[in-house]
Each structure stands twice: as C-alpha cells, then as structure tokens.
DOBAKOL-635474 format. One record per atom (N, C-alpha, C): x, y, z; atom name. Coordinates in steps of 0.02 Angstrom, whole numbers, plus 50000, padded with zeros to 5 digits. Layout:
BEGIN
X;Y;Z;CA
...
//
This chain:
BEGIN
44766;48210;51281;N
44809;48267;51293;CA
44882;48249;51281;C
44907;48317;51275;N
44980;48288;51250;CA
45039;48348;51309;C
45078;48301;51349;N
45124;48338;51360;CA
45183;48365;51377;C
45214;48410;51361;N
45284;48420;51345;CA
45329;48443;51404;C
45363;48393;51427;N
45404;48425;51463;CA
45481;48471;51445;C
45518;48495;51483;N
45554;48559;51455;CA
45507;48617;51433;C
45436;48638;51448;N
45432;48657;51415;CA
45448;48745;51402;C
45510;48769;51419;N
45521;48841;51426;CA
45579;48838;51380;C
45606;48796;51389;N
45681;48760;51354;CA
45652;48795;51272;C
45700;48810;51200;N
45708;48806;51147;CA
45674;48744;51130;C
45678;48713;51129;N
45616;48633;51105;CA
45571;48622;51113;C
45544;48649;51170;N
45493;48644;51214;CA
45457;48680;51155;C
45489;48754;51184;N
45429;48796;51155;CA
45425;48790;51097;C
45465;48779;51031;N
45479;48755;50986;CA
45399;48720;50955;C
45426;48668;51002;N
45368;48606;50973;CA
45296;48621;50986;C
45291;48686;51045;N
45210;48678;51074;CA
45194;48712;51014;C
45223;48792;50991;N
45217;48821;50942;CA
45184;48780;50886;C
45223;48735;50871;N
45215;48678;50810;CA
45155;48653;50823;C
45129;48629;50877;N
45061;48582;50890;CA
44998;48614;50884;C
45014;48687;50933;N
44973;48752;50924;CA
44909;48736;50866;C
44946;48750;50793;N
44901;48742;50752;CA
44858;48678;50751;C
44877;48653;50760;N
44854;48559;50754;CA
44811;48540;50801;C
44828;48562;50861;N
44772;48524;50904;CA
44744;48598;50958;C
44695;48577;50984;N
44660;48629;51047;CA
44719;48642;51103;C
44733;48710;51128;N
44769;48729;51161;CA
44763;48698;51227;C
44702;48686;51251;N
44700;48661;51303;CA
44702;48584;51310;C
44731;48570;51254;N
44730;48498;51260;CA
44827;48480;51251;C
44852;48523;51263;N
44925;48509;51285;CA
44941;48533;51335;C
44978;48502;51372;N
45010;48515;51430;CA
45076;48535;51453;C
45105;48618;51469;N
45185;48613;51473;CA
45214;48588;51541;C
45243;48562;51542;N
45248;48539;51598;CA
45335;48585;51611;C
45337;48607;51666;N
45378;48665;51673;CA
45406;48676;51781;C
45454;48692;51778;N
45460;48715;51832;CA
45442;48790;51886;C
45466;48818;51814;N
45425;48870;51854;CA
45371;48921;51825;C
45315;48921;51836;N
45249;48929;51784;CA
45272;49001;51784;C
45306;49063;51808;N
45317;49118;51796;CA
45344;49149;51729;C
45378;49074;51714;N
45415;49081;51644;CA
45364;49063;51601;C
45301;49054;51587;N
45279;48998;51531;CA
45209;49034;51541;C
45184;49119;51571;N
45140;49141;51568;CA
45110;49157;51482;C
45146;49165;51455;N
45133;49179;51375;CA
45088;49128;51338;C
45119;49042;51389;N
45083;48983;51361;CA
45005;48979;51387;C
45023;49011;51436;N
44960;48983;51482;CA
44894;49044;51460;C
44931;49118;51422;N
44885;49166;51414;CA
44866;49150;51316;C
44903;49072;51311;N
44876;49043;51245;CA
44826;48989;51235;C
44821;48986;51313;N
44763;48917;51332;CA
44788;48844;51325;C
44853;48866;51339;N
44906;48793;51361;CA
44880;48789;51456;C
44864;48721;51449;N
44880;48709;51531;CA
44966;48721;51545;C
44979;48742;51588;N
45052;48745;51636;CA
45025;48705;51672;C
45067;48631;51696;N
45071;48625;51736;CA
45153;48606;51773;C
45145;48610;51834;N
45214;48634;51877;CA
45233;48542;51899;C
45313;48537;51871;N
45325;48465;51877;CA
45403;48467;51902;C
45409;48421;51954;N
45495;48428;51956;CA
45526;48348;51941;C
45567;48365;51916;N
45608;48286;51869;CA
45616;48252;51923;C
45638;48286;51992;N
45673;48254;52047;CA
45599;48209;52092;C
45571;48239;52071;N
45498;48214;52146;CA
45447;48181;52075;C
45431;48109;52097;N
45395;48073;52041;CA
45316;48106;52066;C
45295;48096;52111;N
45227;48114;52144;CA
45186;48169;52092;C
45269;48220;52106;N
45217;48291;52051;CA
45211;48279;52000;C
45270;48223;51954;N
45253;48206;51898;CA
45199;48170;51870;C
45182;48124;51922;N
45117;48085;51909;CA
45066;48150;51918;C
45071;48197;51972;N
45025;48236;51964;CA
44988;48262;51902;C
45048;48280;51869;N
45054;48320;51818;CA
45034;48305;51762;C
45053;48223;51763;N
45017;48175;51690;CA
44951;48164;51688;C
44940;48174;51756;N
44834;48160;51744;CA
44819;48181;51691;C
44770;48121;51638;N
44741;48131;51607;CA
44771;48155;51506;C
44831;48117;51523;N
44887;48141;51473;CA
44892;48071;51431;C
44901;48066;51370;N
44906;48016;51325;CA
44978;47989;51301;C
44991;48048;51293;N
45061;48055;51254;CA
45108;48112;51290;C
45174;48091;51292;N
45229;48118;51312;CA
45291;48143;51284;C
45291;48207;51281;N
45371;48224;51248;CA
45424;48214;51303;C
45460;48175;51312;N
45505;48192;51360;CA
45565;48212;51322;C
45581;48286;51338;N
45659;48301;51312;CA
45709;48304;51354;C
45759;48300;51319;N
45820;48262;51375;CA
45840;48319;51425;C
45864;48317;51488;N
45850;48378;51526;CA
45946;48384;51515;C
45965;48444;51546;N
46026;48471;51540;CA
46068;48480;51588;C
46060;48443;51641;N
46095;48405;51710;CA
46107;48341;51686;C
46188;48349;51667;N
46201;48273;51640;CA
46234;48237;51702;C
46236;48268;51775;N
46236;48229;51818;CA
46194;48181;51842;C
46114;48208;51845;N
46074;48186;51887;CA
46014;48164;51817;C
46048;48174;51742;N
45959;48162;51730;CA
45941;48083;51681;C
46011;48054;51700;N
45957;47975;51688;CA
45903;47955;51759;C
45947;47974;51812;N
45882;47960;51852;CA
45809;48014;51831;C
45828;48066;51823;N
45773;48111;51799;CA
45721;48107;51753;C
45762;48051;51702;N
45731;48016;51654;CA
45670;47972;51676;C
45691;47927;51722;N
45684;47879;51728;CA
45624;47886;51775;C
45643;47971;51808;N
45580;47967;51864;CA
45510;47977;51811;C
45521;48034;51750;N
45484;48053;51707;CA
45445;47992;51682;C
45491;47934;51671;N
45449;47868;51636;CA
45408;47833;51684;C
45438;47830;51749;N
45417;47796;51800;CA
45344;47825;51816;C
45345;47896;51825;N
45271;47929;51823;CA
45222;47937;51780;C
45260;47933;51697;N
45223;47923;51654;CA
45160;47880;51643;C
45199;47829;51669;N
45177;47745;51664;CA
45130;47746;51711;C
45135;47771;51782;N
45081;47782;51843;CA
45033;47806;51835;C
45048;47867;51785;N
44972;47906;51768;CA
44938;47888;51706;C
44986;47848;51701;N
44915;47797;51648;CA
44936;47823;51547;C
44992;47848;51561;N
45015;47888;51488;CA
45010;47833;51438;C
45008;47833;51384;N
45017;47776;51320;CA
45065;47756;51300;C
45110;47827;51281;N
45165;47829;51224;CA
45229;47888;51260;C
45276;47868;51262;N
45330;47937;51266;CA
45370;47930;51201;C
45372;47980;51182;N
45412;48021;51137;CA
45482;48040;51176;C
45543;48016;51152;N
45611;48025;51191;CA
45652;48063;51148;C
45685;48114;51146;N
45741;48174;51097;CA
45805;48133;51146;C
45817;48083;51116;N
45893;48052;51121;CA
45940;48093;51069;C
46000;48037;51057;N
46056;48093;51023;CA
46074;48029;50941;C
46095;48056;50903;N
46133;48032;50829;CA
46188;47969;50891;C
46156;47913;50859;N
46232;47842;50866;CA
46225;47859;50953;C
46182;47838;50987;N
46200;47848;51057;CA
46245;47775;51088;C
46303;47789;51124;N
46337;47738;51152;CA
46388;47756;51211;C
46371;47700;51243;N
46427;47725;51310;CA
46490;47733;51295;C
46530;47735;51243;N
46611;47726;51223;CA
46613;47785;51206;C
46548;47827;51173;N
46548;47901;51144;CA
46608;47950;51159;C
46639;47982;51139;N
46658;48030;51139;CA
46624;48089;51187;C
46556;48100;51154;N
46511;48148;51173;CA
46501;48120;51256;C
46510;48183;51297;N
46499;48159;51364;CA
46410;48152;51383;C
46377;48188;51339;N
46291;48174;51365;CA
46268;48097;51323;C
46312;48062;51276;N
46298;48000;51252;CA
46273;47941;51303;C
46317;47930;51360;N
46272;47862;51399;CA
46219;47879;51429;C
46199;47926;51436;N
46137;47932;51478;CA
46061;47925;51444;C
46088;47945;51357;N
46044;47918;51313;CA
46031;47856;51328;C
46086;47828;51316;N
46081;47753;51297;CA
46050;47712;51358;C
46065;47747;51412;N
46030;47743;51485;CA
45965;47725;51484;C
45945;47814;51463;N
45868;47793;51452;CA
45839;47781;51392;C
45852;47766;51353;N
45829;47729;51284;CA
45818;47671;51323;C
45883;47604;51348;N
45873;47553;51374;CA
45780;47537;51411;C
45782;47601;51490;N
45749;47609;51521;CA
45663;47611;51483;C
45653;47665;51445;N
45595;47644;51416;CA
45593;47595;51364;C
45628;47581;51332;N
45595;47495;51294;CA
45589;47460;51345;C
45615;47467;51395;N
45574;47406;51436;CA
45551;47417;51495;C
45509;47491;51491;N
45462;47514;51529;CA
45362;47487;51504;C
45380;47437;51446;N
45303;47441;51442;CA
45285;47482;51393;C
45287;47543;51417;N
45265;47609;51367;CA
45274;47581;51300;C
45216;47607;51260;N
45235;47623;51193;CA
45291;47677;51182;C
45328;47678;51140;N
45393;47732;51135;CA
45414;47763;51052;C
45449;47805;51067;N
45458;47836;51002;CA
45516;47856;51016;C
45597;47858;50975;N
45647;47887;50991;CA
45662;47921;50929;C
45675;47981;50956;N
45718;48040;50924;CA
45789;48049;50917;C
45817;48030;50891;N
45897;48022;50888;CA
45931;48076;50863;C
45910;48139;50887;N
45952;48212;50839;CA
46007;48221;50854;C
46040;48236;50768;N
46086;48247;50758;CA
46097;48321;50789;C
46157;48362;50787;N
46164;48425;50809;CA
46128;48471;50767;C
46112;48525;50829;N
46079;48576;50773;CA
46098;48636;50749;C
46091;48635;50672;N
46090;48692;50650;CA
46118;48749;50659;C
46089;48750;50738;N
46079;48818;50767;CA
46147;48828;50794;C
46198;48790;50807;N
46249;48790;50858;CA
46292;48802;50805;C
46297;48813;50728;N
46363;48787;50707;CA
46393;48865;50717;C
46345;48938;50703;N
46390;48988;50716;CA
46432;48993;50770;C
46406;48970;50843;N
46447;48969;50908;CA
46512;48894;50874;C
46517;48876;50852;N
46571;48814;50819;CA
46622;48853;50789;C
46602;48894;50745;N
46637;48949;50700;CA
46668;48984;50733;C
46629;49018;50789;N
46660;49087;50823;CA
46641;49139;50796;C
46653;49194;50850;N
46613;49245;50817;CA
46665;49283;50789;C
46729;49287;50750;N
46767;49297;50728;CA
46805;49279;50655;C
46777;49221;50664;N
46758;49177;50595;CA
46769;49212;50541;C
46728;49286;50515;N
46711;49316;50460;CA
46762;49368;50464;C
46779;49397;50501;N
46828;49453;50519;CA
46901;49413;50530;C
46895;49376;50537;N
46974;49344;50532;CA
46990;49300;50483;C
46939;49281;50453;N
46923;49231;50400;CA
46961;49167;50421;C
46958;49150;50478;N
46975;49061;50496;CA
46949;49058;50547;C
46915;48999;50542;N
46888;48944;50579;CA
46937;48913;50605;C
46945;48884;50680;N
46984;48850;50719;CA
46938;48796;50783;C
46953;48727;50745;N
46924;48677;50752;CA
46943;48619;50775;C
46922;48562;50816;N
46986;48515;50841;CA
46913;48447;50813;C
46874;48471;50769;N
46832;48400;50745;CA
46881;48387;50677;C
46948;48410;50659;N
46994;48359;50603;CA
46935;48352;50569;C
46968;48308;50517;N
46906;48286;50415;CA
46822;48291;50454;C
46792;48254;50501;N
46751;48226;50523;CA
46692;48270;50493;C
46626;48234;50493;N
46570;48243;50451;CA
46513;48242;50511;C
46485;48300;50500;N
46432;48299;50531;CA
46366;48314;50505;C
46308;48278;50521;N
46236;48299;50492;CA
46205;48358;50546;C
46174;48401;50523;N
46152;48434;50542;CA
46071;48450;50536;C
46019;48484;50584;N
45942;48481;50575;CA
45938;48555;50607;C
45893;48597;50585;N
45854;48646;50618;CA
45805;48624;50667;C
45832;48679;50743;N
45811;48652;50794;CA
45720;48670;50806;C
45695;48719;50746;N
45631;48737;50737;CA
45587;48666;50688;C
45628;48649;50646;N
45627;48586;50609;CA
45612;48525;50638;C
45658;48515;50690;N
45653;48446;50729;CA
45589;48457;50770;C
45570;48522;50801;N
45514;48535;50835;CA
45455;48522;50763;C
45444;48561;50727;N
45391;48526;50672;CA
45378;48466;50673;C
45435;48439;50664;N
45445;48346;50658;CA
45403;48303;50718;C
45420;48335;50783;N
45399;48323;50831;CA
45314;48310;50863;C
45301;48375;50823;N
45225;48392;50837;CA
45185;48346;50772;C
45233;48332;50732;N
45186;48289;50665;CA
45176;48208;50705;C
45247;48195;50752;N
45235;48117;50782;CA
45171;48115;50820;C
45190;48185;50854;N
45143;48169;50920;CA
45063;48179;50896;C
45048;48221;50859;N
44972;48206;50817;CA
44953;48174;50756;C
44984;48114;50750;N
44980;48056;50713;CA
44991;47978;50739;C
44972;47940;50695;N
45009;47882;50727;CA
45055;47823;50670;C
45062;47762;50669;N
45092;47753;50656;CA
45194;47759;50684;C
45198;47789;50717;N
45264;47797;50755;CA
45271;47725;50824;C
45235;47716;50840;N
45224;47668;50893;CA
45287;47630;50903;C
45331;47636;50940;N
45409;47590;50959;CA
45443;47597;50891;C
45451;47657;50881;N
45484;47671;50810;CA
45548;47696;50827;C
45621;47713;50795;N
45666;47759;50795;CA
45689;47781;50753;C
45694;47845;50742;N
45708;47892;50706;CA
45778;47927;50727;C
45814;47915;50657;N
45884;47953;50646;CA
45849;48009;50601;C
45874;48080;50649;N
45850;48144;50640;CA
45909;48181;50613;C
45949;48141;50558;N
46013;48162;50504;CA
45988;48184;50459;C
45955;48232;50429;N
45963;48235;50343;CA
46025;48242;50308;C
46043;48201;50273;N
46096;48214;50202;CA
46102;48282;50192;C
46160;48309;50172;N
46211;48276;50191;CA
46271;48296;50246;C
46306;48271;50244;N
46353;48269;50320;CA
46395;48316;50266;C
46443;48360;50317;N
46472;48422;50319;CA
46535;48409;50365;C
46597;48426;50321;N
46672;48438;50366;CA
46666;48501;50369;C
46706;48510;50430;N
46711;48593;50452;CA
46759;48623;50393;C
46803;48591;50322;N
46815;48617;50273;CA
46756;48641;50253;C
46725;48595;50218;N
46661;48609;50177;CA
46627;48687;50215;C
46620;48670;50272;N
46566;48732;50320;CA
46607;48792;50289;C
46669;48795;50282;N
46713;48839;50285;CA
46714;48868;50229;C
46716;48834;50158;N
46719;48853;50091;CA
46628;48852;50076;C
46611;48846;50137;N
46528;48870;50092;CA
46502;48928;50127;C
46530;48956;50174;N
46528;49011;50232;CA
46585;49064;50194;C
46619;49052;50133;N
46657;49103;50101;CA
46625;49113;50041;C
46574;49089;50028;N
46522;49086;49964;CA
46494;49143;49983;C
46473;49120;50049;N
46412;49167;50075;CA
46431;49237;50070;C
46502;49257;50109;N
46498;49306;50131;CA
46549;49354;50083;C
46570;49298;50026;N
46612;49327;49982;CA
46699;49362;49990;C
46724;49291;50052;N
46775;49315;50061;CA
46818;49254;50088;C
46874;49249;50080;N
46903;49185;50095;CA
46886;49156;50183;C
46862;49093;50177;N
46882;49063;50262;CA
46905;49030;50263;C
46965;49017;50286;N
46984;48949;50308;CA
46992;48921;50368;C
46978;48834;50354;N
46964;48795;50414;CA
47060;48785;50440;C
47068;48796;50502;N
47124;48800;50529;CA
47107;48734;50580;C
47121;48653;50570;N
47116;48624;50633;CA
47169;48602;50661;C
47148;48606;50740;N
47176;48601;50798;CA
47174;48554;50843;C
47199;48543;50889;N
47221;48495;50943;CA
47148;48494;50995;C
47141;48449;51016;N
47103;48432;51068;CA
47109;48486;51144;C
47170;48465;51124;N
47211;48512;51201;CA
47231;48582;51187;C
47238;48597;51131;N
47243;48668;51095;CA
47176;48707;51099;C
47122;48669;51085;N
47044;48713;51102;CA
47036;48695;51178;C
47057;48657;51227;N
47041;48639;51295;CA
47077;48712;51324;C
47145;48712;51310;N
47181;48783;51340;CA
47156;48844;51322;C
47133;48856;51239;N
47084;48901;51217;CA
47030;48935;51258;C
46996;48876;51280;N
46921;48883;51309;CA
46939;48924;51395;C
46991;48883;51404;N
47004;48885;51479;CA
47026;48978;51464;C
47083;49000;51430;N
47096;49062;51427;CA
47033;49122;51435;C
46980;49087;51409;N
46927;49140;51403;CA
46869;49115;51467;C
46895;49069;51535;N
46881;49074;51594;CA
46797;49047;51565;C
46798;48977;51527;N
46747;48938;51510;CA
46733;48904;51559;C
46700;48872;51596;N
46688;48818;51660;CA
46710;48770;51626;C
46743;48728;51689;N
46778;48649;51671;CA
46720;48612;51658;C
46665;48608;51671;N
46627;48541;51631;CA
46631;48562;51556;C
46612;48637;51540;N
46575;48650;51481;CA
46646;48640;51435;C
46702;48636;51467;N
46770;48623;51419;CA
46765;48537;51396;C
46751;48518;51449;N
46752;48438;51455;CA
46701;48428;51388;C
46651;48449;51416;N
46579;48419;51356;CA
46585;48471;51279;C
46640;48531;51273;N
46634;48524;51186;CA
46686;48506;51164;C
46745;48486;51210;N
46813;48463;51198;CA
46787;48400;51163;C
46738;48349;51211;N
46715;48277;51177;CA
46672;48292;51135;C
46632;48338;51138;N
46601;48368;51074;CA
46634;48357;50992;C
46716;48396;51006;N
46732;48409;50944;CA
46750;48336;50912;C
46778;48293;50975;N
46812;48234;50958;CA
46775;48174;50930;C
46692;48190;50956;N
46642;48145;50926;CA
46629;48171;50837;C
46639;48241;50828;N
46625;48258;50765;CA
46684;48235;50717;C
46766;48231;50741;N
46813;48199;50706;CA
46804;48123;50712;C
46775;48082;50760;N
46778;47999;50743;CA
46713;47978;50703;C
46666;48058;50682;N
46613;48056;50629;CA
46570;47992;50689;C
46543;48026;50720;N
46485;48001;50763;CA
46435;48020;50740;C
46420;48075;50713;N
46366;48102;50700;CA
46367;48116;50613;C
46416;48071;50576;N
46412;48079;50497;CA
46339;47979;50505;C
46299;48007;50497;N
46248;47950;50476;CA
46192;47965;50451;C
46190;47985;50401;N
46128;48022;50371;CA
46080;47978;50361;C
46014;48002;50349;N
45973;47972;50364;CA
45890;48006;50324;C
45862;47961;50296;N
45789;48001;50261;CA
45731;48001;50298;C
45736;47998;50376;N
45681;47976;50416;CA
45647;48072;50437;C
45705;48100;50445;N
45681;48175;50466;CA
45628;48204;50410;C
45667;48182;50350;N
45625;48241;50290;CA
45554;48196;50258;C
45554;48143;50291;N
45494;48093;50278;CA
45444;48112;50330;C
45487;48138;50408;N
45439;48174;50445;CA
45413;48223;50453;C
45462;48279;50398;N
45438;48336;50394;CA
45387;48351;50336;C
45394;48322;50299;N
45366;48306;50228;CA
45395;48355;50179;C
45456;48357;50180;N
45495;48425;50130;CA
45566;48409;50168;C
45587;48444;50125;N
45675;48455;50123;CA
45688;48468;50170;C
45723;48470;50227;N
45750;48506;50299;CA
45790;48567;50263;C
45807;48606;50291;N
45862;48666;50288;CA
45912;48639;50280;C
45939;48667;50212;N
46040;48658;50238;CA
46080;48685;50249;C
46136;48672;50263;N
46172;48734;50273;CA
46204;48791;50254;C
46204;48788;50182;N
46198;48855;50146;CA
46148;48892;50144;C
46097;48882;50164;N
46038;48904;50154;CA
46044;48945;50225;C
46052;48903;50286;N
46061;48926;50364;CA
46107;48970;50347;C
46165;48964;50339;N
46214;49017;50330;CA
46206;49071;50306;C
46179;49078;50256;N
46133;49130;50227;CA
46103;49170;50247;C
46049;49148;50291;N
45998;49170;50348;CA
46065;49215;50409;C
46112;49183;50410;N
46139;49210;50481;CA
46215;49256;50457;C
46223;49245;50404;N
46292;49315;50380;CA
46278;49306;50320;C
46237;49321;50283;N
46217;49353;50214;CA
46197;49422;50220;C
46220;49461;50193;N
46205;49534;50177;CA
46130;49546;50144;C
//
C-alpha cells in the first residue's frame, strides 16, 4: 500500500489522482486530518485514514500495513520539522520501507527562502532514519507565477518585482504530482535525489517579454526593493509572516537559488514538462 500524507492539500490530491490509474484504489492510503474533506476519495475506494503530524501513535496507526510513503512538506513552518520527524519516526514503527520526501530546489540553512532549513532539517533526519528514501527537491511551481505577476500585470502592463536579473526554474504542480506517482509505483528510486528543475530558468524580464507575446501587448518588468514590496504587501493588510516568507521568497529568486536546472523531472515524467509560454497561454491567452 501506498500512502500519502497532505492528502486534501493541491499535491496530495494531485498525486492520488495520478496513482488512481496505476494501482487499486484501495491500495492507497490518504492520510488526512479531517476525513470530511476527502469524502470524494473515500467514495473512490481510497482508504481515508485520519492522522495528526502532532501525535505519532495515530501515525503509526495509520501506516499499518503501508509500504511506501509520500510525505509532503506540511505548511506550519513553525512546528513542522518536528512534524516531519514525528511522520518518519512512525513511519519506521509501522514497519514502512521507503518515504518519498517533496523537499525544496538547493535546500540550505543560509537560504534566503524562510521554509529552506527545515528541509534541510528533515532531509538530514531521514537519511539517517534507516528508511529507504527518495527526495524531491521542487523547484517553484508553475502555478504561483500569475500571483508573482499580480493581477494587474496585463491591465497595467508592468510587473513589479524585488527577485532583480535572478533565474528561476519552474514545474507544473499537476506535473510534479505525475512524477510522483511514477516513483512511487516503480522502483529503482531507492535513496535517490531528484532536482525537480526542468530547463530552462526564467528572469522575471524574460516572464515579462513572453507574457507580452501572449497577450499581444507591451509588459514591462519594473524591479523593486526588498523593502518597497515589504511596505507594498503591508499596505494591502498582508500578515507579517506571509510578508516575511515572499519578501525571502523574492530575494532567494534574485541570489538565483532556484536557477539549477536539471533533466531528472522530464526523465521522470517521460516527456517535456510544461513551459512557460505554454502555461501562460493556458492562463491569459484569448
């Protein structure tokens, strides 16, 4: 059995979708907090079962009889290397084989990016949990660059940005889920890591003059100050963490943290990933 925790989260469901075809429904497991949300899975012949990051007990509960593990990174960047750690700790109790980990592109404690050490946290933690392991290192997705843009972007024709030249790779977050469900019903991956970059990396120029292709009208990239998008964010009564984490956001995309491309995604997908003209296309093409 195989199973996924997050699983209500965009990835989650993402990936079960993806496995769906591949293996017997009842032979994955979402592992979820609250089964009210995840009735759709369960009326697909997904087991639900009910797990909390914080209490290891239910997690071991929950792994009975489980082989393999998606653990995706949870979104309490206060509390979830321990959360991590309880997930591995139970893993290992209930007898699991392999976890599958959705870490981040270049994880390091010096990061820029404020969710970076906790990767590196638990990356550390399972290589030397025993477990067989598999790491996922995704780059940003896809999916985020319109909220990057703004939703004004096209109607004002500038982009206002504080990631300066900096290059970023980008993946479709339906993509990385494909990718996902090909590890987990195959083998060969065994203590493997995977940079989830496809070629090629993108300046918020480039995004900008290929987002005026699209829509057939000038954009330009206008960049800005660190502290110029921090006051920005704050004007429009953003919460102070969420300023904190895309303020370091933008600053990891200008010291090109995430320019490292990489042929391991489209070797896992077995085809080209999406790019971003193509995405762009999909999301303000007429």
């Amino acid at each position: 059995m195989l199973a996924i925790t997050g699983a209500t989260g965009h990835l989650g469901r993402a990936t079960i979708e993806a496995l769906l075809p591949k293996v017997a429904a009842n032979q994955i497991v979402a592992l979820v907090r609250d089964p009210q949300k995840a009735t759709d899975l369960s009326e697909q012949g997904v087991q639900v079962r009910v797990g909390d990051y914080d209490d290891v007990a239910s997690l071991v509960a929950a792994f009975q009889g489980v082989e393999k593990v998606l653990l995706i990174s949870g979104d309490d960047l206060e509390k979830r290397t321990q959360q991590h750690k309880n997930v591995i700790d139970a893993a290992k109790q209930a007898g699991v084989k392999h976890v599958i980990y959705t870490s981040v592109l270049n994880p390091s404690r010096d990061s820029h990016f404020t969710a970076s050490p906790s990767h590196v946290a638990t990356e550390e933690y399972l290589r030397g949990s025993g477990l067989t392991y598999t790491l996922f290192r995704n780059t940003l997705y896809l999916d985020f660059v319109p909220m990057f843009l703004g939703q004004d972007a096209v109607p004002s024709g500038k982009i206002y940005s504080a990631a300066g030249d900096g290059k970023v790779t980008y993946a479709l977050r339906n993509e990385i889920a494909e990718a996902l469900a090909n590890v987990l019903t195959s083998s060969g991956h065994e203590n493997q890591t995977y940079d989830i970059a496809p070629a090629p990396a993108y300046s918020m120029q480039e995004i900008a003059a290929t987002l005026s292709g699209v829509v057939g009208k000038p954009v330009e990239y206008v960049s800005i100050s660190s502290a110029d998008m921090a006051a920005g964010m704050r004007q429009h009564q953003v919460p102070e963490p969420v300023v904190t984490m895309m303020v370091g956001l933008s600053e990891a995309m200008r010291a090109n943290e995430f320019n490292h491309p990489s042929d391991a995604f489209e070797k896992l997908l077995g085809r080209k990933s999406t790019d971003v003209k193509t995405f762009l296309t999909s999301v303000y093409g007429k």
